[in-house]
N, C-alpha and C positions, 0 to 999 in steps of 0.2 A: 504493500500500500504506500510505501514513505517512497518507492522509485517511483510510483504513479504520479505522486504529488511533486516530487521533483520536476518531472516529465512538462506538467501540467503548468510549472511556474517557472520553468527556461522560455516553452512557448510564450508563456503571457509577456517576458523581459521582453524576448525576441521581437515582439510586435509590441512595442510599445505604443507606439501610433495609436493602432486600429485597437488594441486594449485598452488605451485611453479613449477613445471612441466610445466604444460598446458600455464602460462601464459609467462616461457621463451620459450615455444616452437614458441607460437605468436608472441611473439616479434623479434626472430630471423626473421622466414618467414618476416615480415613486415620490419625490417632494412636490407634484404637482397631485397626486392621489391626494397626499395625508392634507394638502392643504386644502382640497377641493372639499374634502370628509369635514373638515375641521368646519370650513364656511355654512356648510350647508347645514350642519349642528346645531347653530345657534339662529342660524335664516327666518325661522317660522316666530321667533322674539324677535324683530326685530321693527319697530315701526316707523322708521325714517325710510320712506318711500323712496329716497336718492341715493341710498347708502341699498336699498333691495336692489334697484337698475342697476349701480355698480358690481352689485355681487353675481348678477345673469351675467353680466359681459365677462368676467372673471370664469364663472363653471363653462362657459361656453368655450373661451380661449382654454381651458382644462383638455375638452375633450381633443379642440384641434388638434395643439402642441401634445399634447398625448399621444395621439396617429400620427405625428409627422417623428417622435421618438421612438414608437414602436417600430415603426417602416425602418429608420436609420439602423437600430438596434440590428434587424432582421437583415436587412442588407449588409450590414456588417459582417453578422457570420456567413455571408454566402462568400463572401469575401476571405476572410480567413480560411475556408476550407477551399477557395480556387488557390490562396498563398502556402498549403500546404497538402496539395497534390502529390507530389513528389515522395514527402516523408510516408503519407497513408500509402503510398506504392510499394515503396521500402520497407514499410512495418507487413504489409502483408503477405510479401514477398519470400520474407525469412520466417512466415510461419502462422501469422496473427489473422484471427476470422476477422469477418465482417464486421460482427457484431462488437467486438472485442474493441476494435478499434472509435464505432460508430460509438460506445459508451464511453469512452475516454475523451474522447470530444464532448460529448454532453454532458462528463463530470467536472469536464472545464467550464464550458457554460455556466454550472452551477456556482462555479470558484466564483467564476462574473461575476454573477448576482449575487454571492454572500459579499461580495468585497463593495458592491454599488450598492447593497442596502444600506451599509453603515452610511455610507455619502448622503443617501436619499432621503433618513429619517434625521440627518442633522440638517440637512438643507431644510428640509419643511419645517425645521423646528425654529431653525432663523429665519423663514420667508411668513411664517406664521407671525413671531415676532416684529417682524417688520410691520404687517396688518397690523397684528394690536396696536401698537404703536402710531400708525395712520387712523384708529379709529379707538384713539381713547378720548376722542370728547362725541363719539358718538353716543347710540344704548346698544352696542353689539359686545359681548364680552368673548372673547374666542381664546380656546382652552386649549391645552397641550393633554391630549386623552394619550394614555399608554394603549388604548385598542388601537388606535388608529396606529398607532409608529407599529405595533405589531400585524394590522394589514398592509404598511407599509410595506415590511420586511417580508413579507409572504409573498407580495407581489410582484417584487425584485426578484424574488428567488421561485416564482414559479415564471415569469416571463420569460426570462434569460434561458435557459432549457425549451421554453414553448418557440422562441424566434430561432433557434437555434437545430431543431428539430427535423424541420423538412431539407436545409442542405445538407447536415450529417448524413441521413437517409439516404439523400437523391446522390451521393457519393457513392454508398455501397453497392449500386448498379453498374458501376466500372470493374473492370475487368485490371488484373495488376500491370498489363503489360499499356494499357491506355492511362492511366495513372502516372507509371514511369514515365513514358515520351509525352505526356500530356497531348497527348490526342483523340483525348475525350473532347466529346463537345454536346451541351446541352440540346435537350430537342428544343424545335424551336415549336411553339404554339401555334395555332391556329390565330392568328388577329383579330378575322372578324367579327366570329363568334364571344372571342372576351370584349372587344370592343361595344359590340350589344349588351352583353351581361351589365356591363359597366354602365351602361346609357340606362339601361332597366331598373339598377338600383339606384343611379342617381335620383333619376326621376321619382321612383317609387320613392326614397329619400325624403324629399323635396315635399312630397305630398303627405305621405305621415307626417312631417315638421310642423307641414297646418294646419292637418286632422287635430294632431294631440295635443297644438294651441290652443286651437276652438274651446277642447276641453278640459284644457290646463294641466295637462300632465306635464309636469316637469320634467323627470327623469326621463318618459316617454322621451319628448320632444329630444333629449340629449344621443336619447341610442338612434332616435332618429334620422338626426345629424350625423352620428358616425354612418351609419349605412352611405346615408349620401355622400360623405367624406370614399367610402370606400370602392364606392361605383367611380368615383372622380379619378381617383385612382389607377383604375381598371383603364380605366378611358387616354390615360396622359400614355401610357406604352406604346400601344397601335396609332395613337395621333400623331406620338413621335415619328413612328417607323413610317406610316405612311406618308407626311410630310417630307421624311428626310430623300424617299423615293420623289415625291414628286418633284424635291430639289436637284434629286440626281439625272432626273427626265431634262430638266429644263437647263442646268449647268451641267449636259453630259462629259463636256472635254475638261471636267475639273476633277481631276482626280482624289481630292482632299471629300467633296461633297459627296461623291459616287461611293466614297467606302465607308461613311460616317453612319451609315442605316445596320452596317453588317456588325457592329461593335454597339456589346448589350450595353456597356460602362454608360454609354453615352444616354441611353432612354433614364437611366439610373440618376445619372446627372440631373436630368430636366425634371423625372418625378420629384424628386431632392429640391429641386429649386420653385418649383408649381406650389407646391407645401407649403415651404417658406413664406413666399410672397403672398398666397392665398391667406394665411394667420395676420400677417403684418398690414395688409391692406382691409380686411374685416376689424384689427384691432381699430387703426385710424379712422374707421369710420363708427365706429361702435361709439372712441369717446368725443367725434364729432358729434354725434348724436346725444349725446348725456350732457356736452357743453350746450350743445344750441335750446335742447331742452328745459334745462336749470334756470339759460338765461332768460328763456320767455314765462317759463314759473315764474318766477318771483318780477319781474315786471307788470304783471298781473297786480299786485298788493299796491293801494294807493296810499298807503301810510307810511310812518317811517321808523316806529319802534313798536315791538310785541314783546309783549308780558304775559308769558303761559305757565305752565309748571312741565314737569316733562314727564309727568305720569297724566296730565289733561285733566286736573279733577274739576269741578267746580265750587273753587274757593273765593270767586272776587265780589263782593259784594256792590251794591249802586254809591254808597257812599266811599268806598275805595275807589273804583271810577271818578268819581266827583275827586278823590285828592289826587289821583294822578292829572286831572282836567287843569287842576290848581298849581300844580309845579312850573318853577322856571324853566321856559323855552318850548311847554306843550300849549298847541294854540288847538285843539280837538283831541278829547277821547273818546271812545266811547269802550260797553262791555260785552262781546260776542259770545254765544252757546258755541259749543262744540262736544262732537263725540265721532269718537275714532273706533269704527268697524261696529257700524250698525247694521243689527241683522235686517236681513229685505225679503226673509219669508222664501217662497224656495228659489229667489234668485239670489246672487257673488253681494256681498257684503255692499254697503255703501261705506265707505271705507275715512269721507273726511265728510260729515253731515254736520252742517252750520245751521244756527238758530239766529236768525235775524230779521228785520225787517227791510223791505226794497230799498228805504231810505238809506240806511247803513251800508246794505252791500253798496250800491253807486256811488257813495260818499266812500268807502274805503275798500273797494277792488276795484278792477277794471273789466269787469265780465260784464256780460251781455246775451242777451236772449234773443234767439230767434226772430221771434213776433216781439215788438216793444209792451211791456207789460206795465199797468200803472198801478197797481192791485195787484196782494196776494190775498186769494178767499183764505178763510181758515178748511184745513183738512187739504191742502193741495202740497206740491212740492216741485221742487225746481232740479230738474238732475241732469247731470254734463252729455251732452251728443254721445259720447263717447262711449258711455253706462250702458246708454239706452238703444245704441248699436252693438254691443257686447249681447246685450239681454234682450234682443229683440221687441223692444218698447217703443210705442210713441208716446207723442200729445195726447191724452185726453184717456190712456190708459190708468190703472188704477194697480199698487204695487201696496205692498204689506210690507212696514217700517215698525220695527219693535213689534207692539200690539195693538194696533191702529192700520187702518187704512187713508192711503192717502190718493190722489187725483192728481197725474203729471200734466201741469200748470203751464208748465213752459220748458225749453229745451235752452241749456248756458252753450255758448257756442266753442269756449274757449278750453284749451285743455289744460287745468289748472288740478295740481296735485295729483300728478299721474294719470288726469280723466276720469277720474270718480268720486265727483263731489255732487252733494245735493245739499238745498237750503230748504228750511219749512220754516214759517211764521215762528216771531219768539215765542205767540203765546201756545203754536203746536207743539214746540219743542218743551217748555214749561209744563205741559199736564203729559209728554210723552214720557217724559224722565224726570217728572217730579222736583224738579232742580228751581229756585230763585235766584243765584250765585250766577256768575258770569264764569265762562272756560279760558277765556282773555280776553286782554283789552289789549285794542287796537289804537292807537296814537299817532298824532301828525306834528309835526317841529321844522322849524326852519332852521334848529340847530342841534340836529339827531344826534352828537358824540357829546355836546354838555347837555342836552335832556337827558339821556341813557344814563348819565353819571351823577344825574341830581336825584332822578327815579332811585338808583341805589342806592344813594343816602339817605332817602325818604323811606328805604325799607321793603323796594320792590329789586332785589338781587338778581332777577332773571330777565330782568328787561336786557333789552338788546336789540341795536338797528336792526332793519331788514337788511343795509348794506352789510353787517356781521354775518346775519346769515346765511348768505349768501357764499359772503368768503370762507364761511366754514363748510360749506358744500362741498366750493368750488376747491377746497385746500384736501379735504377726505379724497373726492374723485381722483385730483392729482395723485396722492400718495400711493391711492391702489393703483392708478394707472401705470406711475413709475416703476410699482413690484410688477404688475403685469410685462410691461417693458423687461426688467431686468430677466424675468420668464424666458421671456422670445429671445433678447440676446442670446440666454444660455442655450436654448433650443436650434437657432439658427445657429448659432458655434456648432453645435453637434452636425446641422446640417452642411454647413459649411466643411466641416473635417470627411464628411463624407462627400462631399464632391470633388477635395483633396483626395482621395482615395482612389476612386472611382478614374478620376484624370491620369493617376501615375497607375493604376491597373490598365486604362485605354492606354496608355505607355509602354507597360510590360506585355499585354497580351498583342502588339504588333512591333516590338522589339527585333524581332528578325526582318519583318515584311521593311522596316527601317533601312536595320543595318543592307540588305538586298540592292535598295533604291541608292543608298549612297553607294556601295559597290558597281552602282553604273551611269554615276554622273551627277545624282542628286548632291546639290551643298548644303553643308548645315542648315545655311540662312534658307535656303527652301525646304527641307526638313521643319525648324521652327516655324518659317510661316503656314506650315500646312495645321502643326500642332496648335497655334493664335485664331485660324480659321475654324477651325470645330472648337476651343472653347468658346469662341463666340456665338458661334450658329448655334449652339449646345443653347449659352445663357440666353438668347434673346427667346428661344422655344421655350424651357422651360418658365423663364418669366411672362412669355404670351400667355401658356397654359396656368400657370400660376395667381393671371391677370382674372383669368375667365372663371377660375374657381373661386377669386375672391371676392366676385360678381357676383357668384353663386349665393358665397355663405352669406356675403351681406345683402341679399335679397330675402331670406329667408331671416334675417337680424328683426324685423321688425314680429314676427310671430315669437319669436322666444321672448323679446319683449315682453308681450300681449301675455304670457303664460303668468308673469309679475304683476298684472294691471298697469302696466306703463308703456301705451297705446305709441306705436310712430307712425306716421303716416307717411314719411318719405326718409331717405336716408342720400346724405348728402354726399355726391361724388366728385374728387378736386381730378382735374384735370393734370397738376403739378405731379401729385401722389402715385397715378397711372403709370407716366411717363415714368417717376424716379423708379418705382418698381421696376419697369423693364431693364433701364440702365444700370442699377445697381447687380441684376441677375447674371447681366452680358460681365458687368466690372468684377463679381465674385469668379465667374468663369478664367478670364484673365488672370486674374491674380494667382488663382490655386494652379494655374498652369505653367506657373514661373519654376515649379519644381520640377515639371518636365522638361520645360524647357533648358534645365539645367543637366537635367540628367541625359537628353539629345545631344549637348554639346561634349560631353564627356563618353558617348558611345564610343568603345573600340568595336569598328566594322571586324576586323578577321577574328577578334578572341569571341564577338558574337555568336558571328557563323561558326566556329569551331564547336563551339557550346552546344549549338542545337545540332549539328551532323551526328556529334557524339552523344 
């Protein structure tokens, strides 16, 4: 057993690279698990409606960056077992079964994944920390669960063996003498037919996303998403190959394009870079969307300082009101009803119901109804377009609030607090919940930072601008988005090493067909520029392909939304963002191909050919 594990840990030295590869691929996946476990824990407490938006966008980019670390993981090992061909020739040659060999390799695997657990349950445990930290003036309290680090660790360690699986396997179908001269060569698939499959499940994808919006399946709507992630997938190989033929149709006299279809590395590249680009271009528009949001929320508030509690009880009495009226620099208060997630009978909660009169809302929001209403009857109610397109209601329908019925009066046009707000008459809300006390007062100041600060010295502690709150939004979004960010960095590094890989394998698997061509006239410099021309072609396909899946995801962005109560109706596309994704996809091709191009220039043609004759 102790020569096994030797065995097992020369290889892993040997490949450092591609061992550092494989085992930050695990570990991302696995600190992206414990932290996704960890979020969604406490999600269902949680009632800051812009801190829930933040946290869809967050389990969403999980799943992506998830599938684009499990794909590298899996690519990796196909990789290590094409870089030790030779040796499995060699071991079975002098005596060693199949099978014998095919376990040794996946008790390596295993080593992986014990050595990337450790990585994966401290990374979550500082990426988790970083949340808390971004969201300690939230009400999310996010805990360090020892189940979780131990589903973490289980799922390090059963991945790594599961990715590692089918190319051990598809190995033991060689014969010793195709192994030694490596002249094995993979069957190649039928295109069409995966190319279909892939179009089948996108779409089927695509359409569950909706379906299980509609119905609020959360988790649904996530496996959903994978599906469709996986058919996209299926789709980027054959788009590749075919593309690269119909490049080779039409630049037949180019020798560099005509042989770029025949070399797997390169579909490998573009999947790899399609990934990437499809996460990073969904992330940017996701927190486009939460910024453009946030900001027309709270534009909506016509006042300029609120005094609530942050459990929403109603504690403010009319003569409390009257002394916040009375403070330096408030020139209007008044006291609003509120109540957070009232039952609506067998329809989705109304989730931010105000008690007020017409006068009040006009004086201190900027919402608006449909039809101009001058009158509220008593027993009516006013609920957001938004509700009442979720719940299939109109005007002049009749919904069940608390224990009471009410008659929708009028439709607010605006989407204010995630689109599910309704107002009833004070004195409806007064015999619905029995309350005299106000939920907060609303205040207007021509000098919001010394009112706020005279309010607190008068005894009201939680007053605070609406410009604070705002920046306390806008400061939580940033912080998750940055760990998001830091996410994709690590993700896209992984990605990145793996089209470093992939490049110097498209390197070694035509290392001979090379040294050949310079052997009859070819020069370095056209050697390199052949190697510049396919990272390019490579990065601009995979980031086209990359472009179109992240159309994909962020089209489907606005139903995972909807599964939160936090309606979008359009998701905003920069033309700037399109373009960089492509150029940066072409620029990562480039770069990672400086290593071959290094390793081109340092070709000995005759020790080459000497190597492969013998």
């Amino acid at each position: 057993m102790s020569i096994v594990i030797k065995h097992i840990w020369r290889n892993i030295k040997e490949k450092k690279l591609m061992s550092a590869l494989i085992i930050l691929s695990l570990a991302i996946s696995g600190a992206l698990l414990f932290v996704a476990l960890s979020i969604a824990d406490v999600l269902d407490t949680v009632a800051d409606s812009e801190f829930q938006s933040v946290t869809t966008v967050f389990l969403l980019i999980f799943v992506v960056t998830s599938f684009m670390s499990v794909f590298v993981v899996f690519s990796s090992f196909k990789y290590v077992m094409a870089l030790r061909v030779k040796t499995l020739g060699t071991l079975r040659s002098i005596g060693a079964d199949k099978k014998r060999c095919g376990n040794l390799l996946l008790l390596e695997s295993v080593v992986y994944g014990l050595i990337s657990a450790v990585f994966a349950a401290a990374a979550g445990i500082v990426l988790l920390l970083i949340l808390g930290k971004a969201l300690s003036g939230g009400t999310a309290a996010l805990v360090i669960s020892p189940t979780y680090i131990l589903i973490t660790v289980l799922f390090c360690l059963l991945l790594s063996p599961i990715c590692a699986y089918l190319p051990v396997r598809a190995s033991e179908k060689y014969s010793v003498k195709e192994l030694i001269l490596q002249t094995h060569r993979i069957k190649e698939k039928k295109r069409l037919p995966v190319l279909l499959v892939g179009l089948a499940l996108t779409a089927i994808g695509v359409l569950l996303v909706l379906i299980n919006a509609l119905k609020y399946e959360e988790w649904a709507v996530y496996c959903s998403l994978f599906v469709s992630l996986a058919g996209f997938v299926l789709c980027v190989g054959p788009l590749v190959h075919y593309f690269m033929a119909l490049l080779g149709k039409v630049f037949s006299n180019n020798f560099t394009v005509r042989n770029m279809r025949e070399n797997r590395s390169h579909n490998t590249i573009a999947v790899l870079l399609a990934i990437a680009v499809a996460v990073v271009f969904m992330v940017n528009s996701a927190n486009a969307i939460l910024i453009g949001a946030t900001d027309k929320s709270f534009a909506l508030y016509n006042y300029d300082i609120h005094i609530s509690t942050k459990t929403n009880d109603a504690i403010y009495s009319a003569a409390e009101v009257a002394q916040v009226g009375g403070v330096s620099g408030i020139t209007a208060a008044d006291g609003i009803y509120y109540q957070s997630e009232a039952d609506a009978g067998g329809h989705i909660p109304v989730m931010n119901l105000y008690g007020m009169s017409l006068s009040k809302m006009n004086a201190y929001f900027n919402l608006t109804t449909e039809e101009e209403i001058t009158a509220q009857d008593a027993k009516t109610i006013l609920l957001s377009r938004d509700y009442l397109e979720r719940e299939k209601l109109a005007k002049g329908d009749t919904i069940t609030v608390g224990n009471a019925e009410f008659e929708i009066a009028g439709i607010i046009k605006e989407m204010f607090n995630s689109g599910n707000v309704g107002v009833l008459s004070e004195g409806d809300f007064e015999e619905l919940y029995g309350v005299s006390r106000y939920t907060l007062i609303a205040a207007k100041s021509d000098i919001p930072d010394a009112a706020r600060n005279a309010l607190r010295a008068e005894g009201f502690q939680t007053a605070a601008t609406v410009a604070d709150m705002l920046a306390r939004i806008k400061s939580i979004n940033a912080d998750l988005f940055t760990t998001v960010n830091y996410i994709i960095v690590l993700s896209t590094t992984a990605g990145v090493f793996g089209v470093l890989n992939n490049l110097l394998i498209a390197f070694a698997s035509r290392k001979r067909e090379r040294a050949l061509l310079r052997s009859i006239g070819m020069s370095k410099r056209q050697s390199a520029k052949t190697i510049l021309v396919e990272a390019l072609i490579t990065g601009l396909t995979g980031g086209s392909l990359g472009l179109v899946g992240g159309l994909l995801l962020t089209a489907v962005i606005p139903a995972v939304f909807l599964v939160f109560e936090f309606p979008v109706k359009s998701v905003p596309l920069s033309p700037a963002a399109i373009t960089l994704c492509i150029i940066c996809s072409a620029a990562i091709c480039l770069l990672a191909s400086l290593i071959s191009l290094i390793s081109n220039s340092k070709l000995n043609v005759i020790q080459t050919l000497r190597e492969e004759i013998l």
